[in-house]
C-alpha positions in Angstrom: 85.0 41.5 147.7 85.1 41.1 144.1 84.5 42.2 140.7 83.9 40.8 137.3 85.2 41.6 134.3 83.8 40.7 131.0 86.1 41.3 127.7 83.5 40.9 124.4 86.3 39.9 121.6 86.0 38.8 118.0 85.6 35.0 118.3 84.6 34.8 122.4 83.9 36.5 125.5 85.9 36.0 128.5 84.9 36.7 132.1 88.1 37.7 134.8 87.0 37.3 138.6 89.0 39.5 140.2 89.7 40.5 143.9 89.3 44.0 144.6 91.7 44.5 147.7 94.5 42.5 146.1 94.2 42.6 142.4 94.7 38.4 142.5 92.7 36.7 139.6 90.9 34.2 141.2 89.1 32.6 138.2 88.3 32.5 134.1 86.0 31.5 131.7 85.7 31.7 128.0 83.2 31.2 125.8 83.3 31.3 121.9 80.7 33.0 120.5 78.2 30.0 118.3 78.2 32.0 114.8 81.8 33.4 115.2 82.3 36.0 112.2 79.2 35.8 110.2 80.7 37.0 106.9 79.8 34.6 104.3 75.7 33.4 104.9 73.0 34.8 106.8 72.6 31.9 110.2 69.4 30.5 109.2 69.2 31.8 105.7 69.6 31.5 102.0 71.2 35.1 102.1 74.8 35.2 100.8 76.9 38.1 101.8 78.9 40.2 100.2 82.8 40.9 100.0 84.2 42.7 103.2 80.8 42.0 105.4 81.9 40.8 108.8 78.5 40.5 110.9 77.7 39.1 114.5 74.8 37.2 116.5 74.3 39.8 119.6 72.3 37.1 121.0 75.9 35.0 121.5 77.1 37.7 123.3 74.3 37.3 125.8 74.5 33.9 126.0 78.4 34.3 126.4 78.4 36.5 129.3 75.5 34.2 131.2 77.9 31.3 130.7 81.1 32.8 131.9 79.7 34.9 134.9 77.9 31.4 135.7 81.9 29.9 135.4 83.6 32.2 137.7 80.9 32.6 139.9 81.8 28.7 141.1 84.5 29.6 143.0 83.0 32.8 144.7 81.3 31.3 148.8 78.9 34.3 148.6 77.1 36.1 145.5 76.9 39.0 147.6 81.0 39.4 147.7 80.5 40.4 144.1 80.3 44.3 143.9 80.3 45.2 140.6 80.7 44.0 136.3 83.1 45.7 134.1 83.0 45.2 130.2 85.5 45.9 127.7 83.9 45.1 123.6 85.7 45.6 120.5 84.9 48.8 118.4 83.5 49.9 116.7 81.0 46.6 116.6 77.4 48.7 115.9 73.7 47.2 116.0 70.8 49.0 114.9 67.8 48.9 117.7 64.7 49.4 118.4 63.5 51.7 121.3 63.3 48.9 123.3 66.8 48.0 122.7 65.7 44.8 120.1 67.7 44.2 117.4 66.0 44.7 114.3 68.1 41.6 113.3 65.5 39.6 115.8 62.3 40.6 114.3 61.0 38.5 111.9 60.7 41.8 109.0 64.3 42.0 109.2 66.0 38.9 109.8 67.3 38.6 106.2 67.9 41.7 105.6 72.1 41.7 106.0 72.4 45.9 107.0 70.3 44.5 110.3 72.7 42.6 111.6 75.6 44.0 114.3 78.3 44.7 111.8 81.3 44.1 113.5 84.8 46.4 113.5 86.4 44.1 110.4 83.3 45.2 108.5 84.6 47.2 105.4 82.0 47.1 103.2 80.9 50.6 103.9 84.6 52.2 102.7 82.8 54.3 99.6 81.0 55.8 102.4 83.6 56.6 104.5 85.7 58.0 101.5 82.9 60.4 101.2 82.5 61.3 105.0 86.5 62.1 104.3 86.3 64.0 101.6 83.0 66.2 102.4 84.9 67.2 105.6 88.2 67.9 103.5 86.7 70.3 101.0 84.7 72.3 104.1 88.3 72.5 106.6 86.4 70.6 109.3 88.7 71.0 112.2 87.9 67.8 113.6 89.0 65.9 110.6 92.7 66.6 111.9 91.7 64.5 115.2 91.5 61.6 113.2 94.5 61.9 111.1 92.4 63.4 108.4 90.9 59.8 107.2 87.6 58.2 108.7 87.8 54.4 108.6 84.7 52.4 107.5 84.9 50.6 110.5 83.6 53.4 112.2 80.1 54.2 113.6 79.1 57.0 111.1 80.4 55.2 107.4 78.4 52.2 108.8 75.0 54.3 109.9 75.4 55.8 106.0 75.8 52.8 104.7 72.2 51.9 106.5 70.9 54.7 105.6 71.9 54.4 101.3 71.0 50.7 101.2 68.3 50.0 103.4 66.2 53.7 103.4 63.1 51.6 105.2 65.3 50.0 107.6 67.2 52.9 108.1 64.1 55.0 109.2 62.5 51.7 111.5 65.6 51.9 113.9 65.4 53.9 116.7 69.4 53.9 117.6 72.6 52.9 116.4 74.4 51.6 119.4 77.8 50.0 120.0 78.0 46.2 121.2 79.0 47.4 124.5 76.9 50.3 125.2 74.0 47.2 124.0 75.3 44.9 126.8 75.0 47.0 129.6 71.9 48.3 128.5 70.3 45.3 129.0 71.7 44.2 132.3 70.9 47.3 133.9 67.5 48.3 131.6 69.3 52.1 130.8 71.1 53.1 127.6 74.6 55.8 127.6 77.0 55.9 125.6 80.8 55.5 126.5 82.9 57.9 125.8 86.0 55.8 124.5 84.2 54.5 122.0 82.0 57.2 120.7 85.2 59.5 120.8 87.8 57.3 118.8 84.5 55.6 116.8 82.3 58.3 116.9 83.7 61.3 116.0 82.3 62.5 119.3 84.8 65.7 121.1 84.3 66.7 124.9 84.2 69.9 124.4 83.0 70.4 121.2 80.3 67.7 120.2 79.6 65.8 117.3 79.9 67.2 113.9 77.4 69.4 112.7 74.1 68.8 111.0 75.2 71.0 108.1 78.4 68.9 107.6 76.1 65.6 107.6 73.6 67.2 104.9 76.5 68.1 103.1 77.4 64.2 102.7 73.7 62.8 102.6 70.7 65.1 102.9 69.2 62.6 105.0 72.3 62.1 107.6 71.7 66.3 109.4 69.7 64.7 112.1 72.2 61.6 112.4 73.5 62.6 115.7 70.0 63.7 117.1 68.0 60.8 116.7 70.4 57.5 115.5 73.7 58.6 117.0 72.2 60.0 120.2 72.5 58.6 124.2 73.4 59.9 127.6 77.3 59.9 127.6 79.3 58.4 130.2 83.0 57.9 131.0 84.1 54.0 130.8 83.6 52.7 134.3 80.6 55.0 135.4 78.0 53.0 137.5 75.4 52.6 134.5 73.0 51.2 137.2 72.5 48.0 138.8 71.6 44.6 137.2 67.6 44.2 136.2 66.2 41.6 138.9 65.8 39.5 135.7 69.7 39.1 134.1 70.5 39.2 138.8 68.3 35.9 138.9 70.1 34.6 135.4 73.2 35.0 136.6 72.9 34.0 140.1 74.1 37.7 141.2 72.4 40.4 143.9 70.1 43.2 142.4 72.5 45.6 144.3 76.0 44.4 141.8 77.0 47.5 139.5 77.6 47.4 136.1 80.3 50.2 134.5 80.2 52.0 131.0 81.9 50.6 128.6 85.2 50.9 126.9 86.6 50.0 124.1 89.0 46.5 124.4 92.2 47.7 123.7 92.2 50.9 125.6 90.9 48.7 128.9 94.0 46.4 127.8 96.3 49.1 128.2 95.0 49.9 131.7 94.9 46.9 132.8 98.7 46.7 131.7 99.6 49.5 133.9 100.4 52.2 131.3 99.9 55.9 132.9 102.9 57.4 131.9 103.5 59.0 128.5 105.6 57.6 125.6 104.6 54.0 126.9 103.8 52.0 123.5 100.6 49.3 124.5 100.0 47.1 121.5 96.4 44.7 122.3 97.2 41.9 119.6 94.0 39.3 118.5 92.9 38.7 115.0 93.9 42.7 114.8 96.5 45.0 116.8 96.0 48.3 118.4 98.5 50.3 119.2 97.7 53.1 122.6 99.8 56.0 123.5 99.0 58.4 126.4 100.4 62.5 126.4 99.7 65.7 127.8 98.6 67.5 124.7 97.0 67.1 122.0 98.9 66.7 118.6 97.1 66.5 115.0 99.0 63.4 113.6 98.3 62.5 109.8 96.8 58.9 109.1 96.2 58.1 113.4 93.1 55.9 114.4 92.2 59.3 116.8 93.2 61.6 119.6 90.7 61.8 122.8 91.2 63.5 125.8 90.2 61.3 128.4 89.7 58.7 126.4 92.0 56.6 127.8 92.8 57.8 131.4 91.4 61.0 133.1 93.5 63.5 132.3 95.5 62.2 129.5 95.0 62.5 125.9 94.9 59.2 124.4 96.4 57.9 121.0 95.1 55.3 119.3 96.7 53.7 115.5 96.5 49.8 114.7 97.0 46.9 112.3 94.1 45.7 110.6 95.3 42.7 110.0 98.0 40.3 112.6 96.2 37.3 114.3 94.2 37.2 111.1 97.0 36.8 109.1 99.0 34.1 110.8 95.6 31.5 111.2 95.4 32.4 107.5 98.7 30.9 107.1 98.4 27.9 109.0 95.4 26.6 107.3 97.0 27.1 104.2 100.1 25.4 104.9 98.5 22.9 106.7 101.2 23.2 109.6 100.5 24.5 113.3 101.8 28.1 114.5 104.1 25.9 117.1 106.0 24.0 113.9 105.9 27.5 111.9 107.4 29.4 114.8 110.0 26.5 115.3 111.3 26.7 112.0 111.2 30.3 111.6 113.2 31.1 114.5 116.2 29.0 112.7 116.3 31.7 110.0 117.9 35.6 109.9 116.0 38.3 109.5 115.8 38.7 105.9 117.9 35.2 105.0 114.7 34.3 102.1 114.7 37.0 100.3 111.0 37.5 100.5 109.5 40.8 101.1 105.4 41.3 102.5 103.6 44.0 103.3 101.0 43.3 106.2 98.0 44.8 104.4 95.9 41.1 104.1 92.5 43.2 105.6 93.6 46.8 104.1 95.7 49.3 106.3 94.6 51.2 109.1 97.5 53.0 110.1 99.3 55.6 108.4 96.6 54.9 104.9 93.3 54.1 106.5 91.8 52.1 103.6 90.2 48.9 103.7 90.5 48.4 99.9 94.4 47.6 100.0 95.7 44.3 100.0 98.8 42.4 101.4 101.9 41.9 99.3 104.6 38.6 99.6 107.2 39.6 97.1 110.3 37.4 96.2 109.2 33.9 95.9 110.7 30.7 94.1 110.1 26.9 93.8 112.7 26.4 96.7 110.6 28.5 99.0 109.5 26.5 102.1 106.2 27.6 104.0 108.7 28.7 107.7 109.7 31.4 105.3 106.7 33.0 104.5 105.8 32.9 108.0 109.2 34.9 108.8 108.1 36.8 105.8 104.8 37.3 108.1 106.6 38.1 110.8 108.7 40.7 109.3 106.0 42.6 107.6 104.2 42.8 111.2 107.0 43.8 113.4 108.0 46.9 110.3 104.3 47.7 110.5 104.5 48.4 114.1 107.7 50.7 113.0 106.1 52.6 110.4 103.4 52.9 113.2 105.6 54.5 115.8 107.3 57.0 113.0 104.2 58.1 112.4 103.1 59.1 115.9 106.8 60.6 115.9 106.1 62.7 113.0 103.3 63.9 114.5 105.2 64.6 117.9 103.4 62.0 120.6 106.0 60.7 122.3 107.3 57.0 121.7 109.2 54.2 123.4 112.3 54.6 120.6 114.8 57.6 119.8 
């Protein structure tokens, strides 16, 4: 028997054909998404978009998925041997919807209209929003403020839903819900909405025992944000994994699968990448690194650490609470580089490795798409300090390098401050 798994990144999905019994890979697929990062023009427009607007085609992601299950599946005798899908998508990634599950993107009223669109986790554009979720909660002791290391990040689900809400009132009120990329997916393979858990408790300021925020809190930030949770923020929650329900005969006949193959709740990318790395123990240090990095954790308790990405019980494993803090920038930065250098990371790396750690004199500061971890603003910017007119391009890259690995440092002091446990005394 087998199962699939299906991991929705930034630039591509990729499909893992896995056997259960064994845990052998038996096949792989990728497939990059058509429109990539849609942060500059609307596809099939004259719409220009603004700074810090990274945006998404949720029809690639469909179109992903059928291709890669359709990869794997060659090398599988018998459909039926296929039990069930697992996805993984990067958060928070949010699409408004209609109560079909349409994106309003789709329909011919909205398609220009950029707030539409999926906007993916890199989207910062809503960080004077997400200053003032911050601050509102600061100034009324909200106790769950402290979860998130008493700063919400714009990339998360409710500065994004205000941002809706304050720029696009009509479209605001037309969508029925505000759903994550993943929770989307598996809605429409299996024709029933939830929500995961991961991702709408380290993205959605969701609690197990406790809920959401409160509608007075929401007033408090927009008088039109107290139902928020109610109506555009609500779904069914489920744990990742949770048999959502079984494919629609439709996407079963697309894909070339049974009706009877299961598909799981969501989770957010990262925190599958950690299980799938075999971290259960505490003080192990995971770090999923793409265009971004995120750093996981598990523990035993719960501790209120100052500038953290979020603490969820369960959120990671049953059981455990789950720690989450990250880069904003890493992958990003490095294919920056290279295109401006105009050398490949293989002649970078090559070079780079010939000099000590420190041996140019330059000094950078990793902030090239703001800092998540320990500041939480989008708004800062990266910092290469040092330079001179004998300064060859393997340095900066060491520079790079640097900048990232201290990052990572500053990173595991502050989870130490905050007394999580971490791989370092």
């Amino acid at each position: 028997m087998y199962t699939i798994g299906l991991d929705f990144g930034t630039l591509s999905v990729r499909a893992m054909l896995v056997e259960i019994e064994t845990g052998h890979i038996t096949a792989m697929s990728v497939a990059p998404y058509q429109h990539g990062v849609i942060d500059r023009v609307l596809p099939d427009s004259e719409v220009n978009l603004k700074a810090d607007w990274a945006l998404q085609q949720p029809q690639d992601w469909l179109d992903g998925l059928t291709k890669v299950i359709r990869d794997v599946l060659v090398h599988v005798a018998d459909p039926t041997q296929v039990s069930g899908i697992g996805i993984d998508f990067t958060a928070c990634t949010i699409l408004p919807v209609a109560a079909d599950g349409l994106p309003l993107c789709q329909q011919d009223r909205w398609r220009q209209t950029p707030n539409a669109w999926p906007k993916l986790w890199k989207h910062h554009a809503a960080q004077d929003q997400a200053n003032r979720i911050t601050a509102v909660a600061a100034e009324r002791n909200e106790p769950w403020l402290a979860r998130y290391g008493r700063i919400i990040s714009s990339e998360w689900l409710l500065p994004k839903g205000l941002q809706i809400l304050e720029e696009d009132p009509d479209l605001y009120a037309e969508m029925t819900l505000l759903v994550e990329g993943g929770d989307w997916v598996v809605w429409q393979l299996t024709g029933r909405f939830a929500r995961n858990t991961c991702a709408a408790g380290f993205k959605g300021l969701w609690h197990k025992a406790d809920g959401y925020p409160d509608a007075g809190y929401l007033q408090a930030v927009q008088p039109d944000l107290g139902d928020f949770y109610e109506t555009k923020g609500w779904g069914e929650m489920a744990a990742p994994g949770t048999a959502i329900g079984p494919l629609t005969p439709e996407w079963a006949a697309k894909l070339g699968l049974p009706t009877d193959v299961k598909v799981g709740a969501g989770i957010i990318d990262a925190h599958a990448g950690a299980i799938g790395a075999g971290v259960t123990g505490d003080g192990v240090l995971y770090m999923a690194m793409g265009t971004s990095t995120c750093h996981m954790l598990l523990a035993d308790h719960e501790s209120l650490c100052e500038g953290i990405s979020g603490v969820v019980e369960d959120g990671i494993l049953p059981g455990k609470f789950g720690y989450e803090a990250g880069q904003a920038a890493v992958g990003d930065i490095f294919n920056w580089f290279t295109t401006y250098a105009k050398q490949s990371h293989e002649e970078l790396t090559e070079k780079a490795a010939r000099l000590r750690p420190g041996e140019s004199g330059l000094l950078a500061l990793d902030w090239w798409n703001g800092c998540r971890t320990p500041l939480v603003d989008a708004d800062l910017s990266g910092v290469i300090l040092g330079y001179s007119l004998q300064t060859p391009p393997e340095a900066v890259y060491r520079a790079l390098i640097e900048a990232t690995a201290l990052g990572t440092r500053l990173i595991l002091d502050t989870f130490a401050a905050g007394n999580v446990p971490v791989p370092y005394s």
